[in-house]
C-alpha positions as CSV (number, residue, x, y, z in Angstrom):
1,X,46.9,-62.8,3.2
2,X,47.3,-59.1,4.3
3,X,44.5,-58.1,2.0
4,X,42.4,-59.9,3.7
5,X,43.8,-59.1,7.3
6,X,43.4,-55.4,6.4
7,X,40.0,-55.8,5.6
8,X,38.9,-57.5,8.5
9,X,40.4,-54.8,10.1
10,X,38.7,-52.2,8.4
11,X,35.4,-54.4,9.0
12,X,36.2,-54.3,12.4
13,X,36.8,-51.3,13.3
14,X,33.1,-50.2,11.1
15,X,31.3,-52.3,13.5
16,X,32.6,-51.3,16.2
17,X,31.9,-47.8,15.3
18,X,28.3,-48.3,14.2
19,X,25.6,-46.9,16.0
20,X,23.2,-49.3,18.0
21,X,20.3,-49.5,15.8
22,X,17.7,-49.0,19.3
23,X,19.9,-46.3,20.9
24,X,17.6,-43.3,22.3
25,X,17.2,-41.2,19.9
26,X,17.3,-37.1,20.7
27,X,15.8,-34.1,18.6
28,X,17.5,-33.5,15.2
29,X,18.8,-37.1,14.8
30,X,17.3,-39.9,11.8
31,X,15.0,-42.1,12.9
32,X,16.5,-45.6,11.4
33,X,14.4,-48.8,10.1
34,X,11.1,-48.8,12.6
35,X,8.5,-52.0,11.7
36,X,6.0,-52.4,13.8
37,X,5.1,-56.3,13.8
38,X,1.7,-56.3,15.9
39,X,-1.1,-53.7,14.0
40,X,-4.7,-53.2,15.1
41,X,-7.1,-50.7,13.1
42,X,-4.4,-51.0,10.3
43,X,-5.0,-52.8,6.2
44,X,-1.9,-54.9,7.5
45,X,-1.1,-56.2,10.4
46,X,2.7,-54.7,9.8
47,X,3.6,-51.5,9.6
48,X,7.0,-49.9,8.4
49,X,7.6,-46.3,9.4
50,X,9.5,-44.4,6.4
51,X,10.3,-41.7,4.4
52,X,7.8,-40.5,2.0
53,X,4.4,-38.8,1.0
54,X,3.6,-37.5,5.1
55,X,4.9,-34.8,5.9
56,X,4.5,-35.3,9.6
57,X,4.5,-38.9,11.2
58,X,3.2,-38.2,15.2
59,X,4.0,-41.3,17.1
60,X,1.8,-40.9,20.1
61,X,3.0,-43.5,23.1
62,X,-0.5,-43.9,25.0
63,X,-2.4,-46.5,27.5
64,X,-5.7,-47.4,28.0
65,X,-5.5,-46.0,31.3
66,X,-4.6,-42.4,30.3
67,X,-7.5,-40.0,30.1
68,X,-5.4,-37.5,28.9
69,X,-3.8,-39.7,25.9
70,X,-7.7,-40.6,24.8
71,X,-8.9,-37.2,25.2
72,X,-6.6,-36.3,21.5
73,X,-7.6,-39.0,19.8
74,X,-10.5,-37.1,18.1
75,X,-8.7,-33.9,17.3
76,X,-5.7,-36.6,15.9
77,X,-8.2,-38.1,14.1
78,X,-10.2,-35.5,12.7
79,X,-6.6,-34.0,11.8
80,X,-5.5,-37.1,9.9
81,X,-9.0,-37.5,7.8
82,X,-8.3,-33.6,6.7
83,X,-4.9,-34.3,6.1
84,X,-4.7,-38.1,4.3
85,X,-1.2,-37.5,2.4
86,X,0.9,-35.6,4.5
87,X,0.0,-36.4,8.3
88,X,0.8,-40.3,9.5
89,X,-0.5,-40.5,13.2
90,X,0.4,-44.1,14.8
91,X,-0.8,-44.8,18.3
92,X,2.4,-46.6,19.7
93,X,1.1,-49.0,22.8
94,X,4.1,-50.4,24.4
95,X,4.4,-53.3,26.3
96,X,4.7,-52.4,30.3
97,X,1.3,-50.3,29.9
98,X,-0.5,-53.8,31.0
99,X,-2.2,-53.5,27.6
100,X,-3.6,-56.4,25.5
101,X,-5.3,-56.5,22.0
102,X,-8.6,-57.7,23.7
103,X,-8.2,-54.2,25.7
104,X,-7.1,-52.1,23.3
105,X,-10.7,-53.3,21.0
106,X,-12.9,-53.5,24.1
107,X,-12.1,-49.5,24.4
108,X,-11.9,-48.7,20.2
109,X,-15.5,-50.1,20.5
110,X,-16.9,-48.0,23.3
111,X,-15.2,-44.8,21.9
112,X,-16.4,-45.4,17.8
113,X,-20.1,-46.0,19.6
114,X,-20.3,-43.3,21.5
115,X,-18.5,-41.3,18.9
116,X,-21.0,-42.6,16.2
117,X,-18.3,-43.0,13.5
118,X,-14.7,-45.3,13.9
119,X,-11.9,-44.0,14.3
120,X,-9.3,-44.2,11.6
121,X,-5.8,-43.8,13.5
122,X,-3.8,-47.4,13.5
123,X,-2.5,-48.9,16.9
124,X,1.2,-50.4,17.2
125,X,0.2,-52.8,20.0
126,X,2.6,-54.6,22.3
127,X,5.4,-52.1,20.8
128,X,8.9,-52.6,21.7
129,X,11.4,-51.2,19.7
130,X,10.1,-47.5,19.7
131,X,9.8,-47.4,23.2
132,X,13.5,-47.8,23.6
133,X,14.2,-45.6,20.8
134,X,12.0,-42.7,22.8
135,X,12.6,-43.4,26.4
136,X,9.6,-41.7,28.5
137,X,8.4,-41.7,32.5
138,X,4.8,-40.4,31.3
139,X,2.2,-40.5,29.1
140,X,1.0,-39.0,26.8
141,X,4.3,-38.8,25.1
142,X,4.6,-37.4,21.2
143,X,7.4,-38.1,18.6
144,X,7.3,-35.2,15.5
145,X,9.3,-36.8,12.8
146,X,9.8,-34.9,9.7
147,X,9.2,-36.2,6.1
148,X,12.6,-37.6,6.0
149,X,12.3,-39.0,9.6
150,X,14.7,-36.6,11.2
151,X,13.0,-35.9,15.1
152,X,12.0,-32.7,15.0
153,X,10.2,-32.5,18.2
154,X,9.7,-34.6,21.8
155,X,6.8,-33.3,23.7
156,X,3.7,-34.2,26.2
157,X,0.1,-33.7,25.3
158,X,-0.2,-29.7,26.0
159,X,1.3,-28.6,22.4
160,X,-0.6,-31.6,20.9
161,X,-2.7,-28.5,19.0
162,X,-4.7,-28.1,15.9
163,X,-2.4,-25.0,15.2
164,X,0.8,-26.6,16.3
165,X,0.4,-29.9,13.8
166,X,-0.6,-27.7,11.0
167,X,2.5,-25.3,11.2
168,X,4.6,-28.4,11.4
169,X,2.8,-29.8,8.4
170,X,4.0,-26.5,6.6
171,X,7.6,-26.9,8.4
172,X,7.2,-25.1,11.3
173,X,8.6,-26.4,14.4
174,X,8.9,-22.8,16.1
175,X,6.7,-23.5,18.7
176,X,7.9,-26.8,19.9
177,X,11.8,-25.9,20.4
178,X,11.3,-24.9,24.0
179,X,8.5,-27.9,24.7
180,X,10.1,-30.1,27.9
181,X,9.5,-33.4,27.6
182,X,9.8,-35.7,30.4
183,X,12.8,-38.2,29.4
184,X,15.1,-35.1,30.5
185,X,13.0,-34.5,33.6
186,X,13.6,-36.3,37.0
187,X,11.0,-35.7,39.5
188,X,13.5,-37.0,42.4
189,X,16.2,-34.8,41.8
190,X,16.1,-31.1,43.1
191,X,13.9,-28.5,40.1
192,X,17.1,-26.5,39.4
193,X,19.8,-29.4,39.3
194,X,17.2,-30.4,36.3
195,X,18.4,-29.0,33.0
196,X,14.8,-28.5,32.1
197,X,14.2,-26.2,34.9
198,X,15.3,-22.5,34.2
199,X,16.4,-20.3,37.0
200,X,13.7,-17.8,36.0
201,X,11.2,-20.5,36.8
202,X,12.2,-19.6,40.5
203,X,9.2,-17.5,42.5
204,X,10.6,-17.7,45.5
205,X,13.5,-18.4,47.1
206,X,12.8,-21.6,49.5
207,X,10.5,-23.4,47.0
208,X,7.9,-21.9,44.8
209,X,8.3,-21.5,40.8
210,X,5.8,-21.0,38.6
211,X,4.5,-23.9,36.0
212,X,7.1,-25.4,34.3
213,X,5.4,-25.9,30.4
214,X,5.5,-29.3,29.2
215,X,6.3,-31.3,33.2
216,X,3.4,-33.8,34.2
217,X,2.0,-33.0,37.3
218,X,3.8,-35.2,39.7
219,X,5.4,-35.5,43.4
220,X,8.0,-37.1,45.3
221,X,8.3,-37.2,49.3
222,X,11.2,-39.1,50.5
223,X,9.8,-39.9,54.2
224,X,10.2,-43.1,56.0
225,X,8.7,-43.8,59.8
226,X,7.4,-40.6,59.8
227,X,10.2,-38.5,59.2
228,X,10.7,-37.1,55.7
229,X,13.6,-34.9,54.4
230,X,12.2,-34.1,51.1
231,X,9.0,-32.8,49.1
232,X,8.2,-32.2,46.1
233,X,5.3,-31.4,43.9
234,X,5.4,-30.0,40.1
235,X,2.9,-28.3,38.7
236,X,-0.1,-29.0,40.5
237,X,-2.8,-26.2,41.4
238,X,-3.1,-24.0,44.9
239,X,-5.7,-26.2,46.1
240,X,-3.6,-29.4,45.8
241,X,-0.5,-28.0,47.5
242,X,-3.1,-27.2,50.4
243,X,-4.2,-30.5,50.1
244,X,-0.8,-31.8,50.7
245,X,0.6,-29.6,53.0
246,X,-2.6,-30.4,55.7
247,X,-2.5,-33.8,54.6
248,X,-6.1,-34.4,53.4
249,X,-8.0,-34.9,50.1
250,X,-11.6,-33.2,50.7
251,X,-14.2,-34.1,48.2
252,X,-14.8,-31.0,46.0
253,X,-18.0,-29.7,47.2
254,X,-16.6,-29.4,51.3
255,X,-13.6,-27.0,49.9
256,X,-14.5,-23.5,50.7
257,X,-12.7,-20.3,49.5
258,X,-13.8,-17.2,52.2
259,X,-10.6,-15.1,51.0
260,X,-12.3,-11.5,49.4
261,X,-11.7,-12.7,46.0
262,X,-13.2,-16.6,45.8
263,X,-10.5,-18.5,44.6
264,X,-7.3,-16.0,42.4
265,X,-5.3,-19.0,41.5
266,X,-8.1,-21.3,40.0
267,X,-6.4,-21.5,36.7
268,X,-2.7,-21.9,37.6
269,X,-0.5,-24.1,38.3
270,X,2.8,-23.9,41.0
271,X,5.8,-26.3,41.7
272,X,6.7,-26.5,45.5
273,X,10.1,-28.2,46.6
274,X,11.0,-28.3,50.3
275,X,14.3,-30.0,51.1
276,X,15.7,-30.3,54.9
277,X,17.3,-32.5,57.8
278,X,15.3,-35.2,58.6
279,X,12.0,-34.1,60.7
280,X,9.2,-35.7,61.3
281,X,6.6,-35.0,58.4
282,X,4.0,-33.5,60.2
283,X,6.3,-30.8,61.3
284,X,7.6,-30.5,57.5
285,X,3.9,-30.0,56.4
286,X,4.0,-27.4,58.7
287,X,6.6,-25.6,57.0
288,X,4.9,-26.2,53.9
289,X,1.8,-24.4,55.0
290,X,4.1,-21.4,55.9
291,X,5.2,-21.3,52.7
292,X,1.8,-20.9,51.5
293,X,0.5,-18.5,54.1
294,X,4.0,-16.4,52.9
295,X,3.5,-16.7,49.3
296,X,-0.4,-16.8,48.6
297,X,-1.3,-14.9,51.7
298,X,-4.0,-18.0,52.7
299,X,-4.3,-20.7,55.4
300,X,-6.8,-23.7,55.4
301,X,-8.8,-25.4,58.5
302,X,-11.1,-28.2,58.8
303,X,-14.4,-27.2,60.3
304,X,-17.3,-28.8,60.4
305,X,-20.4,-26.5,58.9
306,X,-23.9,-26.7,58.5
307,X,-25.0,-26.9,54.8
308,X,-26.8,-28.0,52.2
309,X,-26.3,-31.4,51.0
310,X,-28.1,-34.6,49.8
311,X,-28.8,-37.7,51.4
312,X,-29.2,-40.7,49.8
313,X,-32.2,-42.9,51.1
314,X,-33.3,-46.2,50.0
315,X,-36.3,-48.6,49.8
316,X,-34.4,-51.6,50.4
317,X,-37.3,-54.1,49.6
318,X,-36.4,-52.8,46.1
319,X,-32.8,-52.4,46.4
320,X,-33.0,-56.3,47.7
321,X,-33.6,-57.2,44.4
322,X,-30.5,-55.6,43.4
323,X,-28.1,-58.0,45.7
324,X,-24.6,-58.8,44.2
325,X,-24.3,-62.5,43.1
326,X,-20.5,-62.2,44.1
327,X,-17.9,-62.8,41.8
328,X,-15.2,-60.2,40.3
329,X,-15.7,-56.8,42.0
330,X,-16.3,-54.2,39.6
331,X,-16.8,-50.2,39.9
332,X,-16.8,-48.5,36.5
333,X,-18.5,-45.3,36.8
334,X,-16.6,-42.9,35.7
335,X,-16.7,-45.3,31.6
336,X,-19.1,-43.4,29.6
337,X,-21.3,-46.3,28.3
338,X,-20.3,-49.0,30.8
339,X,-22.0,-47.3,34.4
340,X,-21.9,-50.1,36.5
341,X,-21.4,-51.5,40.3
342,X,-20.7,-55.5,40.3
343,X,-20.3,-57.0,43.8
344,X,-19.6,-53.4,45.3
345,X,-21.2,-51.5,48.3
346,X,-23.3,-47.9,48.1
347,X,-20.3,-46.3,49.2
348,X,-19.4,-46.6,45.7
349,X,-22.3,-44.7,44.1
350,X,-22.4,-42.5,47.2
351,X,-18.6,-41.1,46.2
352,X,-19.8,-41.2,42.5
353,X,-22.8,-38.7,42.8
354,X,-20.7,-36.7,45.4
355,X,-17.7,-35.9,42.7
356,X,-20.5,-34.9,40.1
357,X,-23.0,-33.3,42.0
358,X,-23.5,-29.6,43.0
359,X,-23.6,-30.6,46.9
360,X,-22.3,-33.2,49.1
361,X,-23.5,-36.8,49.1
362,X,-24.2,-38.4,52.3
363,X,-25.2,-41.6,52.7
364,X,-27.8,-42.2,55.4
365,X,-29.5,-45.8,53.7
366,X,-28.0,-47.7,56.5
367,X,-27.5,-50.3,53.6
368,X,-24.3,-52.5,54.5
369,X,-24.9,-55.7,51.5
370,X,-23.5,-55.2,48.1
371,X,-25.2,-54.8,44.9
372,X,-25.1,-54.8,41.3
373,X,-26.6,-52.3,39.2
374,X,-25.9,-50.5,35.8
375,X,-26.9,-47.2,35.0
376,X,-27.4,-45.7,31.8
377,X,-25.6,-42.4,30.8
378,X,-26.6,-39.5,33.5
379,X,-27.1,-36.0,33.3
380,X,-26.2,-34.6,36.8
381,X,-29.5,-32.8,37.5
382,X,-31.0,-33.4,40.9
383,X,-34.3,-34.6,39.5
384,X,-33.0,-36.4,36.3
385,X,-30.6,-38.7,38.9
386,X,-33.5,-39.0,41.0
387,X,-35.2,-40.2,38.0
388,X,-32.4,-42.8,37.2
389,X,-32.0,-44.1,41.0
390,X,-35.9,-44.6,41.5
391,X,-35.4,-48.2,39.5
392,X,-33.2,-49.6,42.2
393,X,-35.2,-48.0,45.1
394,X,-32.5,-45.2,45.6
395,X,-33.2,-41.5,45.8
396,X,-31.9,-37.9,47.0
397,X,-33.8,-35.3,49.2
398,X,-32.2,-32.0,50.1
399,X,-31.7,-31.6,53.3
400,X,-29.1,-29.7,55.8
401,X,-26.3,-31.6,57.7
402,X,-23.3,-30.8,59.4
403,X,-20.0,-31.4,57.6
404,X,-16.5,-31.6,57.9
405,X,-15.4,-28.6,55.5
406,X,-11.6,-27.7,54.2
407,X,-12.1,-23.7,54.8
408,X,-9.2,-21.5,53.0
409,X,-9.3,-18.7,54.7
């Protein structure tokens, strides 16, 4: 009888010191048993992640909602067909994302058309267990486990690299050590009580740093009936900070840059952090534009201008013929091979050509119904749109107007 009460003991106490089997995992620990139980684009519809021929296994957490996940798919695939033995690449799509299968197909079919060939790389779909495993705020979010499953690296989509997955297929991690990922990273607590943030991230001292590799671009403003105590934006460019700090979004083609030099920080990216007593938020954007002015040595206006633009005009006995027949409204634009407006107003194609075209887009049709019309795939010329608006009775002409401008001065 105290045999067997020892080992019970001994059981005991081994259970009780076991590691949870869907604890977060960190860099340099193993990666224990992973199946996945719910494969698309795979020979089997499970999947068990292990040790063996790959060198690398990249799980890449995604959504069909993330441009910036999709956008690696063909450098991950065209890696992976160059690569069969030793790189595994599994597109992990968790549940949360709002995902389904039907989804996940509707967009493998528009990318393998336009791309003209499919793509190889297999889907986990309706993943839980490695989302708790890898805990993440953002997406894209990459997992580099070695060939023995050991986590070598945690990062976001910026070191997702040709080079970089081909020195890790030869064992170098080197230039992933110092990657940030965003499970250590909290955009509500102050940049240098984060870990992640390094002191000589600091530019100056009441709230500018430089980018900060491997954050998402993000903000946080703790305001409430007008008064706000807190902002804070990571690494978003100059332009954006002005944006925020005058309180308006300007389409692109009204922002104008009349400092000597056009526009010195189009390539970079700053963080800005503000924290005070409670004020009301207009007078905290006011600091913010200080800050600016101090910093960047520029200020920003709205002033209405007289320029070139287009103006869309329409025949409406032919747009008539384009009226909605109700139902689910619809604006899908911006999907290459799906250009459509279902049950939605010219406002919608107005702010459309005005993000892609080379002036601003004003609408001057005096059309109020809604339509529905597709497009096929443009090319933003001014005569080729022309070309594919005629159809509907819809056009551009050239013409000068006065409009509201964001000048940086």
């Amino acid at each position: 009888m105290k045999l067997i009460y020892c080992l019970l003991l001994l059981l005991c106490s081994a259970v009780s010191n076991a590691q949870p089997t869907d604890a977060p995992l960190s860099i340099g620990q193993q990666l224990p048993t992973l199946r996945f139980n719910n494969m698309y684009n795979y020979v089997s519809k499970t999947m068990d992640v292990k040790a063996g021929k790959a060198k690398l296994i990249l799980l890449d957490f995604w959504a069909t909602t993330c441009g910036n996940c999709i956008s690696k798919f063909a450098l991950l695939d065209s890696m992976k067909l160059a690569n069969k033995q030793s790189l595994e690449v599994i597109l992990v799509n968790s549940r949360g994302t709002n995902d389904d299968l039907a989804r996940i197909q509707k967009l493998f079919t528009r990318l393998n058309s336009i791309r003209g060939t499919p793509l190889s790389l297999p889907v986990a779909v309706d993943d839980i267990k490695a989302r708790q495993l890898f805990p993440h705020k953002y997406i894209p979010h990459y997992v580099w486990l070695s060939q023995d499953l050991q986590v070598m690296a945690i990062t976001g989509g910026e070191t997702v690299t040709a080079g970089n997955i081909n020195a890790a297929l030869a064992g170098d991690y080197q230039n992933l050590a110092d990657e940030i990922h965003d499970a250590v990273f909290d955009i509500q607590q102050p940049f240098l009580a984060n870990t992640a943030v390094k002191k000589e991230h600091l530019l100056f001292s009441s709230s500018v740093t430089a980018q900060i590799p491997g954050l998402a671009s993000s903000s946080y403003t703790n305001e409430s009936g007008g008064y706000t105590s807190t902002m804070r934006y990571s690494n978003a460019s100059l332009n954006y900070l002005l944006f925020y700090a005058y309180n308006t979004i300007p389409p692109k083609n009204t922002i104008l840059w009349e400092t000597a030099a056009g526009d010195p920080f189009k390539n970079q990216r700053f963080c800005y952090e503000l924290i005070t007593s409670s004020m009301p938020a207009t007078q905290a954007r006011t600091l913010m534009q200080q800050d600016l002015q101090r910093y960047f040595g520029i200020r920003a206006r709205q002033e209405n201008r007289l320029m070139d633009t287009y103006i869309l005009k329409a025949d409406t006995v032919t747009l008539n013929k384009y009226l909605s027949k109700g139902g689910l409204a619809a604006n899908t634009l911006r999907d290459a091979g799906d250009r459509r407006l279902q049950n939605q107003s010219l406002e919608s194609l107005r702010g459309w050509l005005d993000k892609n075209m080379e002036l601003p887009v004003l609408d001057e049709t005096g059309y109020t119904r809604r339509v529905d019309i597709s497009f096929p795939e443009p090319v933003f010329d001014f005569s080729q749109i022309n070309n594919l608006l005629l159809p509907f009775g819809l056009s551009l002409q050239k013409a000068k107007r006065r409009v509201s401008c964001f000048i940086i001065y």
